[in-house]
C-alpha positions in Angstrom: 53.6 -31.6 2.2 49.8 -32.8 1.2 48.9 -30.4 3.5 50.8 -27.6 2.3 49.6 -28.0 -1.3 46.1 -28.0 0.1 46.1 -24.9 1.8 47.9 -23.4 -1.2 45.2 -24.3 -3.9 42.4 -23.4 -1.3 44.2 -19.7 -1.1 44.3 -20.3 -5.1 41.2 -20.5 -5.1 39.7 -17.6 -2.7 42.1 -15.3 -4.9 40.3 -16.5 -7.9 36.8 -16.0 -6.5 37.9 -12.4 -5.0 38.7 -11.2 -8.7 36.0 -12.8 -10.2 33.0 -11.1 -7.3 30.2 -10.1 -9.0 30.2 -6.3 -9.2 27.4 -4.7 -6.9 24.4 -4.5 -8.5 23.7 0.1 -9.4 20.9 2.1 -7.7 17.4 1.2 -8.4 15.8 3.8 -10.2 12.1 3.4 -8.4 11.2 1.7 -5.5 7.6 0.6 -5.1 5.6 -0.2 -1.7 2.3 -1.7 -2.1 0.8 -2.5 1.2 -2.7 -4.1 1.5 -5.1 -5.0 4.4 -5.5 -8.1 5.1 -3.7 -9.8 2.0 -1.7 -12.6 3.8 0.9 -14.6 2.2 -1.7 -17.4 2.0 -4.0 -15.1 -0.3 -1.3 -13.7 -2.1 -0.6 -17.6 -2.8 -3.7 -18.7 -3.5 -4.6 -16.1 -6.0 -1.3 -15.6 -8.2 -2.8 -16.8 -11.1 -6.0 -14.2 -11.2 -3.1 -11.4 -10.8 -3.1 -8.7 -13.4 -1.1 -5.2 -15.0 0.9 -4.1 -12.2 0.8 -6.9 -9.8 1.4 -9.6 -12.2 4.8 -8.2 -12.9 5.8 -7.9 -9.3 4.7 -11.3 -8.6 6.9 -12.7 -10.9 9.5 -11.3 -8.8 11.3 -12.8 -5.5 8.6 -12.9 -2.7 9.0 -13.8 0.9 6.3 -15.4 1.8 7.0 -15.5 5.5 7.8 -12.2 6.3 5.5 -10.5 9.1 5.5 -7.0 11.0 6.1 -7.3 14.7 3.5 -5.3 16.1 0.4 -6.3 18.4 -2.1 -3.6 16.6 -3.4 -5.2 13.9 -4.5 -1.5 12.8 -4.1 0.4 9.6 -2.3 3.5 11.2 0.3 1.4 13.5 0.8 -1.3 11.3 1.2 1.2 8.1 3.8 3.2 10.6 5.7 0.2 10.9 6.3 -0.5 7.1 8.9 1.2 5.9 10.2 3.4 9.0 11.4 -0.5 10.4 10.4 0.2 14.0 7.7 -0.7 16.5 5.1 1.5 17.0 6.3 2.1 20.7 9.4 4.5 18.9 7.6 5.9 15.4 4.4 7.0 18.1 1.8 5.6 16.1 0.3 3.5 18.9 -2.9 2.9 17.2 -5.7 4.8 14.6 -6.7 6.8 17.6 -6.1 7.1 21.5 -6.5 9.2 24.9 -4.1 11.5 25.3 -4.2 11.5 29.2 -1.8 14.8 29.4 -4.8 17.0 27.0 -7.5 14.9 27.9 -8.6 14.1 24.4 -8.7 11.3 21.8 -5.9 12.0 19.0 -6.6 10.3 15.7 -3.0 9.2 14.5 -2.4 11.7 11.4 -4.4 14.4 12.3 -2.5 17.7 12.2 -2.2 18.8 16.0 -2.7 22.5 17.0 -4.9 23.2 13.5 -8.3 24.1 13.9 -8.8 22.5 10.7 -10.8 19.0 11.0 -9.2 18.2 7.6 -5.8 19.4 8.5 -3.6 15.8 7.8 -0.1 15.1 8.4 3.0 12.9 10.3 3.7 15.5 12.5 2.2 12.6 15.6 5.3 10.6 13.9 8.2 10.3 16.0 10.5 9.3 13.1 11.4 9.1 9.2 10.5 6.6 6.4 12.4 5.1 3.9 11.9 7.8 1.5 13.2 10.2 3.9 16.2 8.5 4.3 16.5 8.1 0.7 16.3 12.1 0.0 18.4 12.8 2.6 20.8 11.1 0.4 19.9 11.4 -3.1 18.8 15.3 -3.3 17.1 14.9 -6.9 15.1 11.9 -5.5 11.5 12.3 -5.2 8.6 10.3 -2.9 4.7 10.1 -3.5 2.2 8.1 -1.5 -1.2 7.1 -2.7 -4.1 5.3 -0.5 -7.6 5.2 0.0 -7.2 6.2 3.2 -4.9 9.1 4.5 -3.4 6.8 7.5 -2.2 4.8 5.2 -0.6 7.3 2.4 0.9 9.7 5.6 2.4 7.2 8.0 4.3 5.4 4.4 5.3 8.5 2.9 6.8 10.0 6.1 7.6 13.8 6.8 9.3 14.9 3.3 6.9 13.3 0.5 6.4 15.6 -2.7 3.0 14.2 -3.0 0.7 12.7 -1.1 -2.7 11.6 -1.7 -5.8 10.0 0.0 -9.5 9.3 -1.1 -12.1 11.3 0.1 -15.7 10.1 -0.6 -17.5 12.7 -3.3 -14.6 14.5 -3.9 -11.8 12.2 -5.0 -8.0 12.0 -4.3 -7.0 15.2 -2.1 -4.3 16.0 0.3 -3.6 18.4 3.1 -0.6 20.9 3.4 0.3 19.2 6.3 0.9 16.5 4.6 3.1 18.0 2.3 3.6 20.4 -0.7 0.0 21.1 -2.0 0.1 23.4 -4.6 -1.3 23.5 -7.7 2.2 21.2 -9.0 0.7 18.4 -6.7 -3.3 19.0 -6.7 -3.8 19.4 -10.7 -2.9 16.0 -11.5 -5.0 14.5 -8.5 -8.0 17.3 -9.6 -7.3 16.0 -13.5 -7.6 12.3 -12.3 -10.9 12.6 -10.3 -12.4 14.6 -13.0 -11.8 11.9 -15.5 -12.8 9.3 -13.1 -16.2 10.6 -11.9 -16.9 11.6 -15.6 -16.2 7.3 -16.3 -18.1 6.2 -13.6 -21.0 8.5 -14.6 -20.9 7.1 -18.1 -20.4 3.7 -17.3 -21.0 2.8 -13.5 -19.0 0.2 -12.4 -20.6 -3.2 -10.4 -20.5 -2.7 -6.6 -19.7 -6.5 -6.9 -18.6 -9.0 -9.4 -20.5 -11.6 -10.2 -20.1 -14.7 -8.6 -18.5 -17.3 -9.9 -18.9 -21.1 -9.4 -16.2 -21.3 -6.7 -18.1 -18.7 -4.6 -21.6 -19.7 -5.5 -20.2 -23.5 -4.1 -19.0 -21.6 -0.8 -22.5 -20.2 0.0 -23.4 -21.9 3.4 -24.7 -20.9 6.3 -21.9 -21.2 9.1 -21.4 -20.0 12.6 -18.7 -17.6 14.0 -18.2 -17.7 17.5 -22.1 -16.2 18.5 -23.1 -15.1 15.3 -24.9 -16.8 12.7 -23.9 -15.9 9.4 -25.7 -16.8 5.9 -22.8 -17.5 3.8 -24.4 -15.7 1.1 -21.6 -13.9 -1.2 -22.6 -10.1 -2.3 -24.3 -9.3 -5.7 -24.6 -5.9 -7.5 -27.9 -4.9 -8.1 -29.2 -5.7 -11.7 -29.4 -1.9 -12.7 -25.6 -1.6 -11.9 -24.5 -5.2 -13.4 -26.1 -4.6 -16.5 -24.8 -1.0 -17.1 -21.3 -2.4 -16.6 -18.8 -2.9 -19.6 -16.6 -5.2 -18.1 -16.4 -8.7 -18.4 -17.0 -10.6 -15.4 -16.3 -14.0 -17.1 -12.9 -14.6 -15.3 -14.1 -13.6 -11.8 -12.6 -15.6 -8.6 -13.7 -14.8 -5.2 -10.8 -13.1 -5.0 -11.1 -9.6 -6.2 -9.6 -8.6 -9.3 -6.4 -6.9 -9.1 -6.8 -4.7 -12.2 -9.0 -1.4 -12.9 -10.1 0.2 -15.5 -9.2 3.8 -14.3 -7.5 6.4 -15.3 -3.5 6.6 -13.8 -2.5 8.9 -11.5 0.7 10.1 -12.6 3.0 12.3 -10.4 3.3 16.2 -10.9 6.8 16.0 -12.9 6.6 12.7 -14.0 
């Protein structure tokens, strides 16, 4: 009998849970991926409290701080490939930045367009398979994807073969993109062309400091230490006076770490 009014109070109970679930939670409305080189969980840690803008909201977040690509390249093209496709380089073909291709008998760089006799010519096409934007248009027709990166390994392999936009940084000349790369009309150049303009004309008025300058905490860690064979002074980078002393911003709350902030213009998205 005890038993019987158990079982019935524990099936009680799972019907009173099943019409009380929490309701799914509705489609995001943007998804940002910020991928950087070399920032380990440890330094994402360690420097949480120096965090500003952008990246101090998303650190407030839920972070999983041991979460690691499986991959053996520790490269940006192969690593970046890996990011949001969720495969190992071995099946999205991004084996490394560059590499022999024994069959032509040349050395492919990993997002350069193949069968263009343009050096500049840029694209996935040396990508076996889609990203998560991709998958998300192939859904969601009205859904739109942009990549932006210093580099164009980094801003092709993440933004995958259907981006709207995508942008790299090209020294003396700004953001740009390729058609290979994606649509690159005057829709997706004008804002990039706008940005660098305003940029260039920012940094000419006010250059900004190569480096930061030190603070206490990285003056106390200059000493001389040896790496393997190498001898290294320890000594942390300074701007030159002539570009400290041009600078307008404050340098009064600089860590080693660099700030996660900038003063420049935003790069807004053709239809945004």
């Amino acid at each position: 009998m005890r038993s019987a009014m158990i079982a019935a109070g524990f099936a009680a109970l799972l019907g009173s849970s099943a019409t009380q679930a929490v309701p799914p939670p509705g489609k995001p409305k943007l998804i940002v991926a910020i991928s950087v080189d070399q920032f380990s969980s440890e330094l994402y840690r360690r420097y949480l409290d120096s965090y500003t803008g952008g990246l101090r909201t998303l650190s407030s977040g839920t972070a999983f701080p041991i979460g690691y690509q499986s991959h053996a390249a520790t490269e940006t093209c192969p690593g970046h490939s890996t990011i949001l496709t969720g495969m190992h380089p071995e099946h999205t073909g991004i084996v490394a930045n560059s590499w022999f291709d024994v069959k032509t008998g040349s050395n492919i760089y990993c997002v350069q367009a193949p069968g263009s006799s343009d050096l500049n010519a840029r694209g996935p096409q040396n990508m076996k398979v889609g990203t998560l934007g991709d998958w998300i248009k192939a859904v969601e027709p009205g859904a739109r994807s942009y990549a932006v990166s210093g580099k164009d390994r980094a801003a092709i392999t993440m933004a995958g073969k259907h981006a709207d936009g995508v942008y790299w940084w090209y020294d003396g000349v700004g953001f740009t993109t390729s058609s290979f790369a994606g649509p690159a009309g005057p829709a997706v150049t004008a804002p990039a062309d706008a940005f660098n303009k305003a940029l260039f004309s920012h940094w000419k008025a006010s250059p900004p400091p190569l480096y930061p300058a030190a603070s206490a905490t990285c003056q106390a860690m200059e000493k001389p230490v040896r790496f393997g064979q190498i001898d290294l002074s320890g000594h942390v980078p300074r701007a030159p006076s002539r570009i400290r002393s041009s600078s307008r911003r404050p340098t009064s709350r600089t860590t080693c770490a660099p700030r996660h902030s900038s003063t420049r213009p935003s790069l807004t998205s053709p239809r945004s």
